[in-house]
ZALO-750424 format. One record per residue (C-alpha): residue number from 0; residue in one letter; x, y negated, z negated. Coordinates in nm, 3 decimals. Each point is the difference from the previous one (the first is absolute). Example, Ala and Ser with C-alpha at 12.3 -4.5 7.8 and 13.67 -1.06 7.14 Angstrom:
BEGIN
NUTI;num;residuo;u;v;w
NUTI;0;A;1.230;0.450;-0.780;
NUTI;1;S;0.137;-0.344;0.066;
# end
This chain:
BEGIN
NUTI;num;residuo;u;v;w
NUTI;0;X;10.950;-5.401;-10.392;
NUTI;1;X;-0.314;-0.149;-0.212;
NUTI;2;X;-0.125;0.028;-0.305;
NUTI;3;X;-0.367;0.207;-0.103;
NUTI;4;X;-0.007;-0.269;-0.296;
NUTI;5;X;0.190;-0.303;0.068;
NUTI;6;X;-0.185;-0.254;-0.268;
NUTI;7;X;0.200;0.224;-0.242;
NUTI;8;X;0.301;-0.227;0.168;
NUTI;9;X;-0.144;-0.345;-0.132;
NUTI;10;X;0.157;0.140;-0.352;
NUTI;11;X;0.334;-0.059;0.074;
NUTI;12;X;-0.046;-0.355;0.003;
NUTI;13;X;-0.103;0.012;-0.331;
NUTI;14;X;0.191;0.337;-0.149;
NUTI;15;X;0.381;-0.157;0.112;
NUTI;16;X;-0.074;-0.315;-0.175;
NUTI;17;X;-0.087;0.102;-0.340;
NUTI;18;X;0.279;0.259;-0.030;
NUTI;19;X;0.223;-0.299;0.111;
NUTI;20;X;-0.131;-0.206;-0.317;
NUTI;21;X;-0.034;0.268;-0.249;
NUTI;22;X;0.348;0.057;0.058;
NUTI;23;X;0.121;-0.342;-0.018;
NUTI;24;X;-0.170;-0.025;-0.362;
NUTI;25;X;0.183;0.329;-0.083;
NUTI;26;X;0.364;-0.181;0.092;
NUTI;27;X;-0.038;-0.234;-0.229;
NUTI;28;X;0.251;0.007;-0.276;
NUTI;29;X;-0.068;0.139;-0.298;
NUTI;30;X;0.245;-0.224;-0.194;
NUTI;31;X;-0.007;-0.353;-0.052;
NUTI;32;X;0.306;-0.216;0.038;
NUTI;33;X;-0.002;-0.398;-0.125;
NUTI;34;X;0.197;-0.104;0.305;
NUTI;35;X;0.064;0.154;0.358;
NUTI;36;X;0.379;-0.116;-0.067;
NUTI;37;X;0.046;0.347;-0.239;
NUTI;38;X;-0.080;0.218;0.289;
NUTI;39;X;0.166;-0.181;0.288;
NUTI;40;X;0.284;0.225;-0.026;
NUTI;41;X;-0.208;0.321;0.090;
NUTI;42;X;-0.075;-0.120;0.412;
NUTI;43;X;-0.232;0.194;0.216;
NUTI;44;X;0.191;0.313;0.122;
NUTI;45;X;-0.099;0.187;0.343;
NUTI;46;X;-0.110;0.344;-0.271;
NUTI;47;X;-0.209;-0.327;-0.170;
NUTI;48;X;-0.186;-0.105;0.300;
NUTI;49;X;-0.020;0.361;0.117;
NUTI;50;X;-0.215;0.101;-0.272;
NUTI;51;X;-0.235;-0.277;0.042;
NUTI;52;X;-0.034;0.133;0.351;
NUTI;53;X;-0.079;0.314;-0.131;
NUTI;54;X;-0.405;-0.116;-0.028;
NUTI;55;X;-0.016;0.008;0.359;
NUTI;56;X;0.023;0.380;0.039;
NUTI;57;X;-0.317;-0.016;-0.258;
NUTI;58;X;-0.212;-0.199;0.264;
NUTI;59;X;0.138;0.177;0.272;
NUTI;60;X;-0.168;0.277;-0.174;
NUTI;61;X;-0.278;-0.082;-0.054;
NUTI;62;X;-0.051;-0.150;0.355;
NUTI;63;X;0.106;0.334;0.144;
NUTI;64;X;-0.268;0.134;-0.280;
NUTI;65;X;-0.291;-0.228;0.137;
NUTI;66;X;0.069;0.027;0.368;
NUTI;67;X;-0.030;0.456;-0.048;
NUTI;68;X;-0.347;-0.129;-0.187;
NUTI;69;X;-0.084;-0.145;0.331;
NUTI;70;X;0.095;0.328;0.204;
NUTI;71;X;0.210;-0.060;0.302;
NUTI;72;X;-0.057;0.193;0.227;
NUTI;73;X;0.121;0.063;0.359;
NUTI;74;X;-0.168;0.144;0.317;
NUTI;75;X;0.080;0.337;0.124;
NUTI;76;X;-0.219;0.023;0.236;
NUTI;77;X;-0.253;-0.175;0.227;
NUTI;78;X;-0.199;0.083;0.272;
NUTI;79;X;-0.296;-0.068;0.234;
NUTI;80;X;-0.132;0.273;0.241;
NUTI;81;X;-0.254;0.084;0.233;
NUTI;82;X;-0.191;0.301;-0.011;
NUTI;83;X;-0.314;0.233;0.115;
NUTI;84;X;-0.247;-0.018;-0.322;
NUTI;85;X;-0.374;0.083;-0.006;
NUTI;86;X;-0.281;0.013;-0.264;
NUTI;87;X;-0.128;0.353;-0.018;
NUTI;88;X;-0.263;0.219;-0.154;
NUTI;89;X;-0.018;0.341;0.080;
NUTI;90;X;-0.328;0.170;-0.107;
NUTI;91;X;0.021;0.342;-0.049;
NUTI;92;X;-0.300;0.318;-0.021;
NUTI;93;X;0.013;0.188;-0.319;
NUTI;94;X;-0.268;0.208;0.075;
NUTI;95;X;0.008;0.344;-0.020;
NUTI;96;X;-0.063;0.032;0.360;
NUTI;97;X;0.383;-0.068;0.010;
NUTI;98;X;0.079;0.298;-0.169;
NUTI;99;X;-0.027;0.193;0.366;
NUTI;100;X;0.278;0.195;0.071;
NUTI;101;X;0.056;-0.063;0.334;
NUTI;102;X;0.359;-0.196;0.036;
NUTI;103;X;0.315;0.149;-0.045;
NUTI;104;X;0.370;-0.082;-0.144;
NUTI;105;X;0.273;0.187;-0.036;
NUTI;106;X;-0.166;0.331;0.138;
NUTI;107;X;-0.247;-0.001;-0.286;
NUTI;108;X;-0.359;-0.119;0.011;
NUTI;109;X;-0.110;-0.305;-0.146;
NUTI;110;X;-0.266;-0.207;-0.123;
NUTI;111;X;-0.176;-0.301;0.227;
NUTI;112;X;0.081;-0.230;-0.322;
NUTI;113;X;0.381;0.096;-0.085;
NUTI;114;X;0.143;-0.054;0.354;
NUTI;115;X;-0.152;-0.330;0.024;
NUTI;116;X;0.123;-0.106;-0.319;
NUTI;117;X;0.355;0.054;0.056;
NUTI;118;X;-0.035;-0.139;0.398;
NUTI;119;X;-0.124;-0.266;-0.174;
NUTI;120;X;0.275;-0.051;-0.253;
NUTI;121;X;0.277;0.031;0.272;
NUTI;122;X;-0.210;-0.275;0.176;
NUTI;123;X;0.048;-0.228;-0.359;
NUTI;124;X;0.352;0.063;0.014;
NUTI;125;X;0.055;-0.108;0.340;
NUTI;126;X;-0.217;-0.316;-0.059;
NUTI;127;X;0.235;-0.186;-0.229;
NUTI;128;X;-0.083;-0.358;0.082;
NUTI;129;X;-0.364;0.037;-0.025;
NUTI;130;X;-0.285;-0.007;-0.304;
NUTI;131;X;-0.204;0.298;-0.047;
NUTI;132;X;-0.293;0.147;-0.202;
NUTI;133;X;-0.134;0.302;-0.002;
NUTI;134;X;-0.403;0.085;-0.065;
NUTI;135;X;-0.137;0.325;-0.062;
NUTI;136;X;-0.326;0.086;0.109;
NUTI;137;X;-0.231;0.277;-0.013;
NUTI;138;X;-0.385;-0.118;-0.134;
NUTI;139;X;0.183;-0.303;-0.065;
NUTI;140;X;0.289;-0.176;0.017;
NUTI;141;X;0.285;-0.050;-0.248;
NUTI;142;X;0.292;-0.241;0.026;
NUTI;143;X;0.272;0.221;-0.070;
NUTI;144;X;0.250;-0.321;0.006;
NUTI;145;X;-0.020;-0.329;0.132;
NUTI;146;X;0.195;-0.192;0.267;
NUTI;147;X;0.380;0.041;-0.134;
NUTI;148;X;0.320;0.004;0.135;
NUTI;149;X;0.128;0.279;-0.245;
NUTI;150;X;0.012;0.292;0.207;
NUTI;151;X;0.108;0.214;-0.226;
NUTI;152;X;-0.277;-0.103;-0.242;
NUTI;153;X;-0.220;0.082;0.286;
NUTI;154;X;0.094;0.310;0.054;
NUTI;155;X;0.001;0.135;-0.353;
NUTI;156;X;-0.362;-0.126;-0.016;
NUTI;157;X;-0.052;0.188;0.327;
NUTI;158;X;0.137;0.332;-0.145;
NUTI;159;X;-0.302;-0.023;-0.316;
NUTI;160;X;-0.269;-0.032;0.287;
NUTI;161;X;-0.203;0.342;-0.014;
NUTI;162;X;-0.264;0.136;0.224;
NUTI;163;X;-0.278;0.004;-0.213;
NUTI;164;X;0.056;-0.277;-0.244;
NUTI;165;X;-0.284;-0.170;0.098;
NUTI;166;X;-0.360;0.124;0.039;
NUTI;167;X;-0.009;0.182;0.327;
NUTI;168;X;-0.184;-0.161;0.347;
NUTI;169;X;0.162;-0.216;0.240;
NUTI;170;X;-0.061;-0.415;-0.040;
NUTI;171;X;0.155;-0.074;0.301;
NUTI;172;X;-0.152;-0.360;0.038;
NUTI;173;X;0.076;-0.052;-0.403;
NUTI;174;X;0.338;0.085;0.030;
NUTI;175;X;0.040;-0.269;0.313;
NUTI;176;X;-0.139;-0.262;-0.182;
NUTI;177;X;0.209;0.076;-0.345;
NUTI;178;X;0.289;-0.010;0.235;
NUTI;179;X;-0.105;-0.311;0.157;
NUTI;180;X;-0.024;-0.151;-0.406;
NUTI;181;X;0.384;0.047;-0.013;
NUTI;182;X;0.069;-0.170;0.323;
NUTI;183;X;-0.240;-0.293;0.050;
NUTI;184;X;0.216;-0.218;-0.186;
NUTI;185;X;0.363;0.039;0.110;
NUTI;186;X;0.132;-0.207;0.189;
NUTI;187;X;0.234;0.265;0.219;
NUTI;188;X;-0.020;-0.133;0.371;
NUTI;189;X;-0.117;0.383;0.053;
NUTI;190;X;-0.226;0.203;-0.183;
NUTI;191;X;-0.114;0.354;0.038;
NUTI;192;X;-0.161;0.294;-0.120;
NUTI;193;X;0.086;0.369;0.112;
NUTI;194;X;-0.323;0.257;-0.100;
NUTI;195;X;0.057;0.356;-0.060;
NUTI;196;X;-0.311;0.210;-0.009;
NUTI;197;X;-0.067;0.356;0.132;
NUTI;198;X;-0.398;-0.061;-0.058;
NUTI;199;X;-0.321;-0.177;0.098;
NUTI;200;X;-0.131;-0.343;-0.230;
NUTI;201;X;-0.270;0.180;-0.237;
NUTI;202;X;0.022;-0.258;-0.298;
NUTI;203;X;0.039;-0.344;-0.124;
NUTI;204;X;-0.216;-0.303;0.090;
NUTI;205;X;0.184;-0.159;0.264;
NUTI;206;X;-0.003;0.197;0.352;
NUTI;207;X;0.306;0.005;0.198;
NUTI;208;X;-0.039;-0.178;0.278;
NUTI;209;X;-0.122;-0.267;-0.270;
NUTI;210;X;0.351;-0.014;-0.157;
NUTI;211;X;0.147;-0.045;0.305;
NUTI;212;X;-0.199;-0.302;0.082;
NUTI;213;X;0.163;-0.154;-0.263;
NUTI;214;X;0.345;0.134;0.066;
NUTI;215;X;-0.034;-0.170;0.315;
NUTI;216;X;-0.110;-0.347;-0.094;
NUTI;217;X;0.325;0.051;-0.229;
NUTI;218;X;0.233;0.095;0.240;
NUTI;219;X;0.062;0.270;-0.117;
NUTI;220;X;0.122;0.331;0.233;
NUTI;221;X;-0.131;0.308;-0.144;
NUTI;222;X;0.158;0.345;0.149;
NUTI;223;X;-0.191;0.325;-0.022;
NUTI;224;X;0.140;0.293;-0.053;
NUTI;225;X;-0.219;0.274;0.060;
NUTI;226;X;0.220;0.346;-0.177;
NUTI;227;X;-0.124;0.377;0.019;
NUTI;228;X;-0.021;0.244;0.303;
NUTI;229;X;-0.295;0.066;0.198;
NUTI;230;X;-0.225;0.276;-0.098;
NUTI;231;X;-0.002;0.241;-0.260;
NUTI;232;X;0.301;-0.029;-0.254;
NUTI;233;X;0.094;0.182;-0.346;
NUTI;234;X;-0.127;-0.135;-0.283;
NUTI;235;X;0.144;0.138;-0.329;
NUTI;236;X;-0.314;0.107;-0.250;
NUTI;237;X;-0.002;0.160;-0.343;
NUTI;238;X;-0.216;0.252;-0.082;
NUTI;239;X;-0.151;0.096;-0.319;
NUTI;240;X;0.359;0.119;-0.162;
NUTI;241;X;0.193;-0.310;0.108;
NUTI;242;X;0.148;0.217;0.303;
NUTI;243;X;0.071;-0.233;0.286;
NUTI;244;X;-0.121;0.156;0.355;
NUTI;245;X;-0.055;-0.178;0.335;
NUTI;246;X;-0.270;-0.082;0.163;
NUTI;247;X;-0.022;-0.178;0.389;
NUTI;248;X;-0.216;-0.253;-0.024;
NUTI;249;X;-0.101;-0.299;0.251;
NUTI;250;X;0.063;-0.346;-0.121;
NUTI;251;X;-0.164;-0.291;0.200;
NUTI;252;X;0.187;-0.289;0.108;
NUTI;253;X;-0.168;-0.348;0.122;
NUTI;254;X;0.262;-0.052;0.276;
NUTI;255;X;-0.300;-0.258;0.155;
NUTI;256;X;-0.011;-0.210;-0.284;
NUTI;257;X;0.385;-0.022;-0.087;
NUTI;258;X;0.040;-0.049;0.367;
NUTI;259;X;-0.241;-0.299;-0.085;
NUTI;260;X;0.146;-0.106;-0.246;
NUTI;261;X;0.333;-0.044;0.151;
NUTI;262;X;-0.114;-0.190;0.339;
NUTI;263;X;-0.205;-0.254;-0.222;
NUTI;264;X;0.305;-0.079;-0.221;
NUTI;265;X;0.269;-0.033;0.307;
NUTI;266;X;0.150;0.285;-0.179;
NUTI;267;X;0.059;0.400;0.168;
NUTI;268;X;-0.160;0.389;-0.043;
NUTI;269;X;0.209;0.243;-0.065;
NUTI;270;X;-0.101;0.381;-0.055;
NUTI;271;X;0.261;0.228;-0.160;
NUTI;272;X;-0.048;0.372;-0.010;
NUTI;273;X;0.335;0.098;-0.107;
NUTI;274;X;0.270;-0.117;-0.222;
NUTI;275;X;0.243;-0.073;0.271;
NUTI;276;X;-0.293;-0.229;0.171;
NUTI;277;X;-0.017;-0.190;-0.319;
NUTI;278;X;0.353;-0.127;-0.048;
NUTI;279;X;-0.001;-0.094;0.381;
NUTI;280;X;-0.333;-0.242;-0.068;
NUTI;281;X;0.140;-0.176;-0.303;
NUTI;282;X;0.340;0.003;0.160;
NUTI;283;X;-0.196;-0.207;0.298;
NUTI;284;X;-0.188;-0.212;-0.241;
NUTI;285;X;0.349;-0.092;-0.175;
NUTI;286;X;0.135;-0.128;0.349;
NUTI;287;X;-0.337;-0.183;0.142;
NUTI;288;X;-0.049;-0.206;-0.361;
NUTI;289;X;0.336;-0.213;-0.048;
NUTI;290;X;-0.013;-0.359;-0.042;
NUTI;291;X;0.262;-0.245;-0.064;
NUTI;292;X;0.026;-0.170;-0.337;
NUTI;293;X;0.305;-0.182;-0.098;
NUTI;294;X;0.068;0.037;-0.384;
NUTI;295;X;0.131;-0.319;-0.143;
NUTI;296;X;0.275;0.163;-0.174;
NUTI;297;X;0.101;0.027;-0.317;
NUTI;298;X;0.326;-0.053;-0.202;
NUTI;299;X;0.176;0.225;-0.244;
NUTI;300;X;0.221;-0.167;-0.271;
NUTI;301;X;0.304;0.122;-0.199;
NUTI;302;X;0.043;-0.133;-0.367;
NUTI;303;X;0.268;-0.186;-0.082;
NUTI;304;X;-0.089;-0.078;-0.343;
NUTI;305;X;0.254;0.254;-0.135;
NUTI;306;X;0.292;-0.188;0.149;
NUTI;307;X;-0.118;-0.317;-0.121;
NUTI;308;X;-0.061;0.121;-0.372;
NUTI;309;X;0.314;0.239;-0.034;
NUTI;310;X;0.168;-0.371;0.097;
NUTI;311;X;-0.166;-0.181;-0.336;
NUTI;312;X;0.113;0.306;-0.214;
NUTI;313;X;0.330;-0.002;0.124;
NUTI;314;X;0.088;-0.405;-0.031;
NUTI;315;X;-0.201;0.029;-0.343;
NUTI;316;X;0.260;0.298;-0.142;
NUTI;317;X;0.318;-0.224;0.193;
NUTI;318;X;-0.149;-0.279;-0.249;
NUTI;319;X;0.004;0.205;-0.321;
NUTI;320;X;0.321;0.166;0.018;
NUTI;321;X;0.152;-0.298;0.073;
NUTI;322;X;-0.149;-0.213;-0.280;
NUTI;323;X;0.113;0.264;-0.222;
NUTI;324;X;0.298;0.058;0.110;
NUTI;325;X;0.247;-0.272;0.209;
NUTI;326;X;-0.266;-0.275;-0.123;
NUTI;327;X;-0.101;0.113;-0.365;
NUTI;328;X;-0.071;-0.351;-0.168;
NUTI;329;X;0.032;0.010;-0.376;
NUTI;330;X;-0.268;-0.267;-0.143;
# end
């Protein structure tokens, strides 16, 4: 057991004495008698000595009162562990590139941008021990969230990320090195970034291969993920009355440079051209990046302070019936 306040305790020493002296001053007689020979008859009886006894349930009170002001508390439960944790960022395309068509769930065609987003949030689930942020990107990059271990924060920021909500273009380098922001001062004994893109680097001021200069002279492992099928692929367009029609369109991909970009940081390529692809490259990713941390533990406390105060208020009634009843004292 311990105590969250225990210099409430030093007030016993001084509570127990003053109720022992206030009450002494109360017992005083309130007649006054020329000579002690007059009341010699009337001798101490055991009800007598009882009643001045009676004080003791009052500081027994209030000690009971002063120790629940202190909060006792007692551990339930206390552990230390050891476990897989890693800091991660995961940088995801928003351009409208990734609105292709060309992956497929549940028999139904789907966009580039959807299937990553929920590979990616069954990837977040699975990764309970580690920190993660996510940053958009499309001309630019956008920290969606920072480096938390609230998944399910995470994930609910995930779900408001929306191809489109940033100006469209592909910073590929920009988004490395906002990623890299979030990172470069953890101090997780393994650090990565995993890049989603479907296009080729065609804004920002910092190239690629720049980024990943610096990612390396972080240590920091960045894997690319390269998403979208080869060749043509439907692209949904509106026309002039907001009708939705497809279109197959080719959409380059930089494998060369991701490639790159993965060799210089010690990290891996990966190129997914259909949903089923996808899960199997993150699912990979989640068993090459583990790491061993050992948590320190923690401890979690029941209150006892109840006990302890439903004590004081129980002594301090026993006190007042009794000095009003078996022990009334008629001045």
């Amino acid at each position: 057991m311990r105590f969250h306040d225990p210099w409430i305790l030093g007030f016993i020493v001084l509570a127990i004495p003053l109720i022992m002296f206030a009450e002494r001053r109360r017992l005083h007689s309130s007649f006054s008698f020329p000579s002690g020979k007059l009341i010699e008859p009337f001798r101490y009886t055991v009800k007598m000595r009882l009643a001045r006894a009676v004080v003791f349930l009052r500081a027994l009170a209030f000690a009971l009162a002063i120790v629940a002001l202190a909060r006792p508390q007692v551990v339930v439960e206390e552990f230390k562990t050891s476990t897989e944790g890693v800091d991660i960022v995961l940088a995801l395309d928003t351009s409208t590139s990734m609105l292709a068509e060309d992956f497929k769930g549940d028999g139904k065609r789907l966009n580039r941008f959807d299937v990553t987003r929920e590979v990616v949030k069954d990837f977040i689930e699975r990764r309970k021990d580690d920190r993660m942020a996510i940053v958009a990107f499309a001309a630019r990059p956008y920290t969606v969230c920072p480096l938390t271990f609230d998944h399910q924060w995470l994930s609910e920021n995930l779900d408001r990320v929306t191809v489109g909500m940033i100006e469209d273009a592909t910073a590929v380098g920009s988004a490395i090195a906002a990623s890299l922001s979030r990172l470069k001062e953890t101090h997780a004994k393994s650090k990565i970034v995993i890049l989603v893109t479907d296009g080729v680097n065609n804004a920002g001021k910092i190239t690629p291969l720049t980024a990943a200069e610096s990612a390396k002279a972080l240590a920091i492992k960045i894997y690319a993920v390269g998403v979208g099928s080869k060749g043509p692929v439907p692209y949904p367009v509106k026309d002039q009355f907001g009708r939705v029609f497809y279109q197959n369109i080719s959409i380059d991909l930089d494998e060369k440079t991701l490639q790159e970009i993965a060799d210089l940081t010690n990290g891996k390529y990966y190129r997914a051209t259909d949903t089923e692809t996808l899960r199997k490259i993150y699912g990979e990713i989640d068993r090459l990046e583990k790491t061993t941390i050992e948590h320190t533990g923690y401890r979690e406390y029941k209150e006892l302070f109840g006990y302890f105060l439903i004590g004081a208020l129980a002594f301090l009634l026993f006190e007042i019936i009794l000095l009003n009843t078996v022990f009334i004292r008629i001045p």
